[in-house]
N, C-alpha and C positions, 0 to 999 in steps of 0.2 A: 546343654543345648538340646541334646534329644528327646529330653523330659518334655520340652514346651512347646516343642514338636508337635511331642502325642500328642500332650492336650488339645493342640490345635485342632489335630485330626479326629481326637476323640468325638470335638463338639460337633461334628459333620454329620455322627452318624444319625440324629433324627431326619437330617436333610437327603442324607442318600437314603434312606429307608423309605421317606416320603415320595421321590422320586421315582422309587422301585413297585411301589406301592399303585402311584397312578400312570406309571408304566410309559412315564414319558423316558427313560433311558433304559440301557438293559445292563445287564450285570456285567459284563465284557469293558461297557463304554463307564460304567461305576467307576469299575478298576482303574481305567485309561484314569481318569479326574483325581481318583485317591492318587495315583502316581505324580501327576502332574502338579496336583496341590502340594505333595511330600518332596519337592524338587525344588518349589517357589522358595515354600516353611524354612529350608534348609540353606537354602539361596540367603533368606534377609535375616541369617542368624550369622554369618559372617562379621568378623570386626570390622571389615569397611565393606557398606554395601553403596552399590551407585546407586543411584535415582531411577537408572533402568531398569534395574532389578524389579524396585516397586512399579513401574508403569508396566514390565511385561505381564506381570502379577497380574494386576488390573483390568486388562488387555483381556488375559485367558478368562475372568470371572465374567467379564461383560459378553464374550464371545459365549462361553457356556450359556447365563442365561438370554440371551438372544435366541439363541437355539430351542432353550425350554420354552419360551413365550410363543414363536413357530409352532413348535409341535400341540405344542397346548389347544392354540386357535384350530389347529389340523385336525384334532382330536376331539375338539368340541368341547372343552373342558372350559372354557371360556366363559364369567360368570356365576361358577360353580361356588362351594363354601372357601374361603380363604386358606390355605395350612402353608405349613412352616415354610416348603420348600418355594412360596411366593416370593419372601423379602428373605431368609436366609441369605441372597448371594450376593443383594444388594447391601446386607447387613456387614458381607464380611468384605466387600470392599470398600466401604466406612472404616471399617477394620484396617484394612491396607494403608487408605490412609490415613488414618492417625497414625499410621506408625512410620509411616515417611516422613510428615511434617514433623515426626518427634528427632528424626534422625537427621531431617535434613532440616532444621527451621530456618536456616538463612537462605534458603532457595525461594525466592517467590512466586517464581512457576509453577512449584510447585502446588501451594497453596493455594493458587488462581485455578488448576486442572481440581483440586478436591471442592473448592467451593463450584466451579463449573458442573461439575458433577452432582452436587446435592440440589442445585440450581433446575437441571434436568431432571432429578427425579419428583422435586414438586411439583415442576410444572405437567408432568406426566403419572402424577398421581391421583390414585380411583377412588380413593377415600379422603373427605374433608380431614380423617383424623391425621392419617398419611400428611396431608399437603401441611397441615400446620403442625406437625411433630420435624418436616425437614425446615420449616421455615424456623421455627425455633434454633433449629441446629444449622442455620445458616447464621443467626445471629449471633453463636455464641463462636462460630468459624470466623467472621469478620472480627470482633473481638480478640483474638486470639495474635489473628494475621496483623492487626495493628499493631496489638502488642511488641509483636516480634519485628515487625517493619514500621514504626514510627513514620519515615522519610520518605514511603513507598504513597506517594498522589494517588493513584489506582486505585489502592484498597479501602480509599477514605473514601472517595467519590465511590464505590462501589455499594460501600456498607450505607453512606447516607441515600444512595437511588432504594438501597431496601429498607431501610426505614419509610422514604419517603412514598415508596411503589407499592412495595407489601405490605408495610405495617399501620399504615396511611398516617403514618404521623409525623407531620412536619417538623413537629417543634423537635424531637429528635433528630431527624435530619438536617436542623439549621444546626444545632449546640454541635453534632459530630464536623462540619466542617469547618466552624470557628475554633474546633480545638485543632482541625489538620491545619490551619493557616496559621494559628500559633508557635504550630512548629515546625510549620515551612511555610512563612512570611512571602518568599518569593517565589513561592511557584506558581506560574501562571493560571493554568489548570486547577486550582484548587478556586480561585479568585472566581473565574471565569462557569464554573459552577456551583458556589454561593451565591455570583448574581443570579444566573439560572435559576436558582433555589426561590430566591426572593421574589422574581416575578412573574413564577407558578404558582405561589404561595395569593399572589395578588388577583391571578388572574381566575385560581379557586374561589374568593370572594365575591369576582366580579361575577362566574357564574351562576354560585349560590343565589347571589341578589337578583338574578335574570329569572330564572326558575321561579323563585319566590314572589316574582314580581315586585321586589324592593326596589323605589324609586329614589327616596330620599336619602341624605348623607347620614341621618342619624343611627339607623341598625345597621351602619356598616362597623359599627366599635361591634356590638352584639356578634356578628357575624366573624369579625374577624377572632373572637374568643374562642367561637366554637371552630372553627379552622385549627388554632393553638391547641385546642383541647384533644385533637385528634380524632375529629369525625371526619367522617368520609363527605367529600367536595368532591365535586366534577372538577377535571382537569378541564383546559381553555382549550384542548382540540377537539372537543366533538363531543367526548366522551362524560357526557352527564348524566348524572342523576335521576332520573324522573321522578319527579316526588307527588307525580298526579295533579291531574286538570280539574278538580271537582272543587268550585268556589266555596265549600265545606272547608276543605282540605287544606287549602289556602291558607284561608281563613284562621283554622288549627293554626296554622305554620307560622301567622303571623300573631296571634296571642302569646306564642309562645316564645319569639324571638323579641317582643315587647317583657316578657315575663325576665327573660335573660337579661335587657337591657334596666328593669328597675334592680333587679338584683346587684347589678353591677353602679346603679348609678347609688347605689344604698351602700353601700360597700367604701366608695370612692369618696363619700359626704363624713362616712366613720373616721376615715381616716383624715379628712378635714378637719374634722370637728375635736380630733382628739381625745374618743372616747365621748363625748357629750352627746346629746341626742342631736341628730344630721336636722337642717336643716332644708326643703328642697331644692333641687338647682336650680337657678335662674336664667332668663332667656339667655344671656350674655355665654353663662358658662355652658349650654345646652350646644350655642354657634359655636364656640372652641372647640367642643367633641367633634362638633361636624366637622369643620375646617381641617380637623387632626386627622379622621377621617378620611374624608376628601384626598388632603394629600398620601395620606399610604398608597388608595387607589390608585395615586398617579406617578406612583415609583420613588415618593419618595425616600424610603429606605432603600430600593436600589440603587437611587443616584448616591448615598451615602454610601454605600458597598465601592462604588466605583471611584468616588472620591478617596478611600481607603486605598486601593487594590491600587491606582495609578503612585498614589506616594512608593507604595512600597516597590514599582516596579514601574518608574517614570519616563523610561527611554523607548519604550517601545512600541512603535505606531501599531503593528497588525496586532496587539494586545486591545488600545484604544479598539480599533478599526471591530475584532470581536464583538465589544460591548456593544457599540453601533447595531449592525446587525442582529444582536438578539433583541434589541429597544424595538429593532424594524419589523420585528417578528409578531407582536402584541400591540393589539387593537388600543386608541388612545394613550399610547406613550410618545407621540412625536414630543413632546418636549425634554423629556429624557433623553430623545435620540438628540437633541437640539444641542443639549448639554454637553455630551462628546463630541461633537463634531467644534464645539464650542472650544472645551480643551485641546483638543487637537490643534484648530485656529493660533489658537496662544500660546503653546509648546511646542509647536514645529513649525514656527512662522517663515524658517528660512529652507525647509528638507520640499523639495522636489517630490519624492512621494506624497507626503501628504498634502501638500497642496494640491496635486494632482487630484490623491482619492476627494477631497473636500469641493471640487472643480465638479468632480462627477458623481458625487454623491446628493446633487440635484436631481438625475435623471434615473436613483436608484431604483423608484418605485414607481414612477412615471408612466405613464401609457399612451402607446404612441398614438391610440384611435383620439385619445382623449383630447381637446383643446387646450388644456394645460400644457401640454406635453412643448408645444413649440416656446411658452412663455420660460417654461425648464432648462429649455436648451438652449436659448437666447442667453437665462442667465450664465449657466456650465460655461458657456465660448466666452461670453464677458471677463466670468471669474479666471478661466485660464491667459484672455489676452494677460489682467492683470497681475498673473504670475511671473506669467514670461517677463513683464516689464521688469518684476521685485526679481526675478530672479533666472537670469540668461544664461542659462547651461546648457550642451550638450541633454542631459539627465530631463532636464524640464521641458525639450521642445521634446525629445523621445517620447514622452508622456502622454503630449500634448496631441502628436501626430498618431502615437498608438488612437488614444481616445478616439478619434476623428476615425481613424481608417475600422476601427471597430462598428462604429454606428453607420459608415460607406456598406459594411459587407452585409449589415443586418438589415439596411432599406434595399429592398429589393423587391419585385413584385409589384404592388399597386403604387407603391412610395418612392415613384420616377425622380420627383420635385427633390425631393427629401436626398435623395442617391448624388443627384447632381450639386447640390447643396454641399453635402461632403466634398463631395468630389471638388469644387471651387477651392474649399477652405483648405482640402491639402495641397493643390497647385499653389496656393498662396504661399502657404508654411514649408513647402519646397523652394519656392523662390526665396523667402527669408532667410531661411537657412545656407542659401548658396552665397548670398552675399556675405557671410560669416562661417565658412567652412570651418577656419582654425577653431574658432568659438562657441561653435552650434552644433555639428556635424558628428555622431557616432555609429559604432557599427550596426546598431538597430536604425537606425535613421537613413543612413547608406542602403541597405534591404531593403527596405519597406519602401526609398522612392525609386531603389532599381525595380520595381516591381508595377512600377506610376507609367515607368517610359515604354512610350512602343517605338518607336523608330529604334534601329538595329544599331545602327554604327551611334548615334547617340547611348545608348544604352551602353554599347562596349567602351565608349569613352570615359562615363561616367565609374564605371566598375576596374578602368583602370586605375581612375583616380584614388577611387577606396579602395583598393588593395594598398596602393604605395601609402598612405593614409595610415592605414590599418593591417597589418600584411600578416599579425597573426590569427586574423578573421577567417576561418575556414569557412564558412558560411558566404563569405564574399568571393576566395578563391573559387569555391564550387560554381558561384551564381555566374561568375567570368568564364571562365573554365567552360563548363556549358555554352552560354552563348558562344565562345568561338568555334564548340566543335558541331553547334549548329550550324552556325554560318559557314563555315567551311564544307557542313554538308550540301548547302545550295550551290548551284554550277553559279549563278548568277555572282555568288559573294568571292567562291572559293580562287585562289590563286595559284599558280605554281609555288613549290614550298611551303604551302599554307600547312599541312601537316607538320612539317620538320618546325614551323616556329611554335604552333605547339605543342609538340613533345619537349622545345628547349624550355619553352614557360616551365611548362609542368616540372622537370629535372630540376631546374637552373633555380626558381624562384620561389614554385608553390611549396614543391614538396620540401627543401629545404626549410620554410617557413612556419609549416602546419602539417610535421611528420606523422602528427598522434592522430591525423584527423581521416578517422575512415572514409567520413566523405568523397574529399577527394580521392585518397589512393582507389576505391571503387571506380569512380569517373575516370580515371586514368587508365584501370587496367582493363576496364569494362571496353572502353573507349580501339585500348589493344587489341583484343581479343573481336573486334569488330571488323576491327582489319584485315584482321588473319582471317576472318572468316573472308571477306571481300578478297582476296589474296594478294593486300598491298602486300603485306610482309609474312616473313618466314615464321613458322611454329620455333626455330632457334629464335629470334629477335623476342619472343614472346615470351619464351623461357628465362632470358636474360633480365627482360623487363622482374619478373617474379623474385628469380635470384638480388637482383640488385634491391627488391620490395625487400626481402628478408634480411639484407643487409644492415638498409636504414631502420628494419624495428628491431634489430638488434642491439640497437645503439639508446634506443628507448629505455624507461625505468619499468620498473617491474609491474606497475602500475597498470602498463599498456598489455598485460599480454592477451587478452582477450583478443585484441584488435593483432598481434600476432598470430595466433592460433587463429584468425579471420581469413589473413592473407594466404597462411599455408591451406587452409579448405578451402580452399576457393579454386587455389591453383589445381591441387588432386580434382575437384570439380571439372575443370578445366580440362585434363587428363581423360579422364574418364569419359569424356564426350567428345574428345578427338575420332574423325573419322579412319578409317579401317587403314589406307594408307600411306598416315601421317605416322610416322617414328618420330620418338623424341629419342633427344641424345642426351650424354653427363653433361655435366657443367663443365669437364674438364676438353671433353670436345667441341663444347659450344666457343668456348676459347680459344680453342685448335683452329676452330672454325673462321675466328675473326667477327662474331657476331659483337656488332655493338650496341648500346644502350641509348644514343642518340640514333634519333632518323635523319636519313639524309636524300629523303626522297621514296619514291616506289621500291618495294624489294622482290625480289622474286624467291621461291623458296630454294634452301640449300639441297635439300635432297630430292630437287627434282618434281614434285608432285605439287599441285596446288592448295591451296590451303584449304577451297570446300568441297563442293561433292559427298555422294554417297558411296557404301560397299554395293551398290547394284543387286540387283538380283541374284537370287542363289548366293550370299556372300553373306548371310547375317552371321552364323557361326564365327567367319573370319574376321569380322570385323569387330565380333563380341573378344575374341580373341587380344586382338592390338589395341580396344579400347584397355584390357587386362595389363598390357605387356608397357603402353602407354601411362597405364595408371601404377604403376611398381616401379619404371623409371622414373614418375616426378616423384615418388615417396621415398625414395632411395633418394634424390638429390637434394630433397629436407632433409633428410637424417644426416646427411654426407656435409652440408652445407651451411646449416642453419639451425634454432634451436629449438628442434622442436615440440608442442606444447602438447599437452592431454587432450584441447579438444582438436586437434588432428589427428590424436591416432585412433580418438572416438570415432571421425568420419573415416579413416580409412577401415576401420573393422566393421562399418558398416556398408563398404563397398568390395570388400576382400572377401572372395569367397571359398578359399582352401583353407585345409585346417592347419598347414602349415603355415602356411604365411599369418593366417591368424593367431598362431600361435608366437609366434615371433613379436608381430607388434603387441600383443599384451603382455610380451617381455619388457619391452622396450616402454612400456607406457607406465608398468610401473616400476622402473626407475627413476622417469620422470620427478615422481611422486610416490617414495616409499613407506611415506608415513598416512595416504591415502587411503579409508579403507574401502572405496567406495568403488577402487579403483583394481583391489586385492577380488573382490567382491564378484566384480564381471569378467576377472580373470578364473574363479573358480567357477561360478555360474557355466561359463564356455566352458572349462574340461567337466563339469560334472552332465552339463548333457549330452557330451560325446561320451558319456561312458567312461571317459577317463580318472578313475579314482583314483590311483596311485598317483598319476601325475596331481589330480587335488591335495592329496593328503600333502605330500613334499611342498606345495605351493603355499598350502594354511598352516604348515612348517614356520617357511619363511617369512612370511606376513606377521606371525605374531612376536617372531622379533625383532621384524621392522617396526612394528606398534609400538608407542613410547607409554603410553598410559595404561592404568589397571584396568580402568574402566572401557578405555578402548576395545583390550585384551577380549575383556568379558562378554562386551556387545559384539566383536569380530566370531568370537568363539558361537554365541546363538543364533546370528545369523547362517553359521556355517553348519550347522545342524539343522537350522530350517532348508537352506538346500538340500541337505541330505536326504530328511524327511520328505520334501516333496520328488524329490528323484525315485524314491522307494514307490511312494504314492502310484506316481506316473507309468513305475515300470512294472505294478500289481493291475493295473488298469491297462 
């Protein structure tokens, strides 16, 4: 192992000498590199190296010459004759990887990060010879990476974008995707750009022929050879060719694409005639070329792509729906797009989606200045009445009412007539709907026409009705919810009690029905906490409220803990902005206390003090104080109480300002999560910038054998040196 080492390091020395030479590093910072590089070398000679290993490797080479090219420009060196130490670094991170990919070939990220890389150095290369010496080595990288990942869609669409981008040859580019669908028949993405392929490839011809000023159908065979043959076309976005305006040049262009086309038609007679002398073609067979012709330009082999691509994978509309839109993309294909929308029609005759998308796939490209545009829309509401007819769902009026209320929010402006128009057609299709609740009615439907009604108490009726309807509808609970803690805020609506019914809602109904839904528990404790400011109710009542929130997301799957780890920051939020003479109590006194979780009307506070107000003047210290003393009793009654999560003890270390108590909960946080390294991390981080090593040292002790994996181990271990390193850094500065 040490032998291959040396050599490693051997091969360096015309690079550092070169570097010492033109004095872009110093002998000191040599040394530094020789060490660093003898650390990597020694690193990926290990029997099991990670993946890390190689990317840190990587990392320091790119970082070096980053540095060199800096100093370079600084130095003026910029320009100057080429030597070793240019592409040596670049060279030996090639180096790095191949030898990852050799160790790790089943890693595909792997191989996406080395071809990304060689991707970057042609495109930023100063030398033609440079740019086509990485291209070559890009090609023989995708080759490789198929090799090793057959099944990998990515690397197929990748290699054929470089054939068809860099190497401008299509015909490559088509044969590499027909082999990736060979051997994955159903993947969509591979389908989805061979059509792509195809009507690039088309619309290269069509700007060939514009350039050339080619009118007629018959040098489009000629043209299309030379596309196969792999010359360079203009792509169909902008990006043409200029092949010069001088009716000489033209001229040239067109003898010569005549010269191609008798080639080809001598060619095609040979093989008619079976070796005999060709006869010439006749008008008859000249219109067939055309007509053949003709159709390529007009997608025919992509609608043949697409008639393939749907056998092999017939179920699925937004697959169709894809092809659509790339037809919609390319100037003279509406009959291609006609053809999917077509199959669509007759393979989803009874799916509410698509009938929808085919309702509105009218006004896809439609312009509203335009005169057309109302003839578009006339048809879309037609085609959807007679969906609804074929097909009365729930699913289909949702659709239907989406559609409408989309093109409501988008006339606006000058398109009064047009706004009002919607506007009719969804009062219409609210009123149908309500005659048919059981049969029509869901919880988008419900939203979309709570949002139709102005009148209050209409409003709250209807949102009663779609909760008991729908009652695991968060989205509807919230929209209720709301309105009544609106209306309760007007003196005009509100009642006596009006609060206590609800807080029984909220307990009794919502929250029982839609526990996981942040929505609501926000609206409710937001709602709280409004109060307490107003001084209906006590900072206990408040707490209890919190406590009883931690309860029911306790009762949740693991699933939810974000949305726990919500509640408890909220609460410490909550703490922490309490004014100066608010005290909170335990949970165990809040108990003592008699505070309960239902309201039963106005409260007054238990300890005497109102719930707003300021520390007054002269009192900021004191009140910075008991926001403190406020904020450690609700984190103590999480801890005591409920179970608390990583991202609460992230916010309380980001409002704890001793280093004791800080230290504490970065005890607590990673036990939480002892297999966490991220977590081990910000707990060494905070002792190593108070200076505490030994306390670090004992801590990246303990972490590495709470870490289960080698490679964890590994990555834990360099990170915890780069702390080191920069703590040294910090404390020589």
């Amino acid at each position: 192992m040490a032998e291959i080492v040396q050599y490693h390091l051997e091969k360096m020395v015309g690079e550092l000498e070169d570097l010492e030479r033109r004095e872009l590093f110093s002998k000191p910072e040599l040394k530094a590199i020789v060490k660093k590089r003898t650390k990597f070398e020694y690193a990926l000679k290990r029997r099991r190296v990670p993946r890390a290993a190689f990317l840190r490797y990587v990392e320091y080479e790119m970082n070096v010459d980053a540095l060199r090219q800096r100093r370079k420009g600084r130095m003026g060196q910029v320009g100057q004759k080429t030597t070793l130490s240019d592409y040596s670094i670049r060279q030996r991170i090639i180096s790095i990887y191949e030898r990852a990919v050799v160790r790790h070939s089943d890693d595909t990220e792997m191989w996406l990060q080395f071809i990304d890389f060689v991707k970057s150095q042609r495109a930023g290369g100063s030398q033609d010879e440079d740019s086509q010496g990485f291209t070559r080595l890009l090609g023989q990288l995708y080759a490789r990476a198929i090799t090793a990942h057959p099944y990998e869609a990515q690397l197929w669409i990748l290699a054929a974008a470089h054939e068809f981008e860099a190497n401008v040859n299509g015909t490559a580019a088509r044969m590499l995707l027909q082999r990736a669908i060979r051997v994955n028949p159903k993947d969509k993405r591979l389908w989805i750009e061979y059509f792509r392929l195809e009507m690039l490839l088309v619309e290269k011809i069509k700007a060939r022929r514009r350039v050339l000023g080619i009118d007629g159908a018959e040098e489009a065979v000629a043209a299309e050879e030379a596309v196969a043959a792999g010359e360079a076309v203009a792509a169909g976005d902008g990006n043409i060719i200029r092949l010069g305006e001088l009716d000489e040049e033209r001229q040239a262009a067109g003898d010569e694409l005549r010269l191609i086309e008798e080639r080809l038609e001598a060619s095609a007679l040979a093989r008619m005639a079976g070796g005999r002398k060709p006869a010439a073609l006749s008008a008859e067979q000249r219109s067939a070329m055309a007509q053949q012709a003709n159709a390529y330009l007009q997608g025919a082999v992509a609608r043949v792509v697409f008639e393939q691509a749907i056998t092999a994978v017939p179920d699925d509309l937004g697959f169709r729906e894809e092809f659509a839109s790339i037809f919609s993309k390319f100037e003279g294909m509406e009959e291609g797009r006609r053809h999917v929308l077509e199959s669509i029609a007759r393979d989803f005759a009874h799916d509410a989606p698509a009938r929808s998308y085919l309702c509105s796939a009218h006004l896809a490209r439609a312009n509203v200045a335009s005169p057309a545009f109302i003839d578009a829309l006339r048809l879309s509401v037609d085609k959807f009445a007679q969906a609804l007819a074929d097909i009365d769902t729930p699913e289909m009026w949702a659709k239907y009412v989406g559609f409408l209320a989309q093109w409501q929010r988008a006339s606006v402006g000058d398109m009064a007539s047009l706004h009002a128009y919607f506007t009719a057609l969804l009062e219409r299709a609210m009123g149908a709907v309500s005659e048919n609740k059981q049969g029509r009615l869901d919880e988008a439907l419900a939203l979309t026409f709570a949002g139709m009604i102005e009148d209050q108490q209409a409003l709250l009726s209807w949102l009663a009705d779609a909760t008991q309807r729908f009652p695991g509808s968060d989205g509807l609970w919230h929209r209720r919810l709301a309105a009544l803690i609106a209306a309760h805020a007007e003196p005009s609506l509100s009642g006596s009690g009006g609060a206590a019914r609800i807080g029984r809602l909220f307990e009794c109904e919502a929250l029982p029905a839609v526990a996981q839904s942040r929505l609501v528990w926000d609206l409710w404790l937001g709602w709280t906490e409004q109060r307490f400011s107003a001084g209906d109710i006590s900072a206990d009542r408040v707490q209890a409220r919190y406590l009883s929130a931690f309860i029911r997301a306790a009762r949740l799957d693991a699933e939810h803990e974000q949305l726990k780890a919500h509640l408890q920051c909220r609460y410490v939020n909550w703490a922490w902005g309490l004014p100066a003479r608010v005290h909170l109590r335990t949970a165990a006194e809040i108990s003592a206390a008699g505070a309960s979780i239902d309201d039963s009307g106005s409260d007054s506070d238990s300890d005497g003090s109102s719930a707003g107000g300021s520390a007054g003047a002269g009192g900021i210290e004191l009140a910075k104080a008991n926001n403190i003393a406020a904020f450690r009793r609700a984190y103590s009654n999480v801890a005591r109480h409920a179970f608390p999560t990583l991202g609460f003890y992230s916010r309380c270390l980001q409002l704890e300002p001793e280093f004791k108590q800080k230290t504490l909960l970065h005890e607590m946080a990673c036990r939480v999560s002892p297999a966490k390294q991220a977590q081990w991390l910000s707990y060494l981080r905070f002792l190593i910038e108070n200076r505490k090593l030994d306390s670090a040292a004992a801590v990246f002790w303990r972490a590495s054998k709470a870490l289960r994996s080698d490679e964890d181990r590994a990555a834990f271990d360099t990170a915890y040196q780069s702390l080191l390193q920069e703590e040294a850094i910090s404390k020589r500065s």
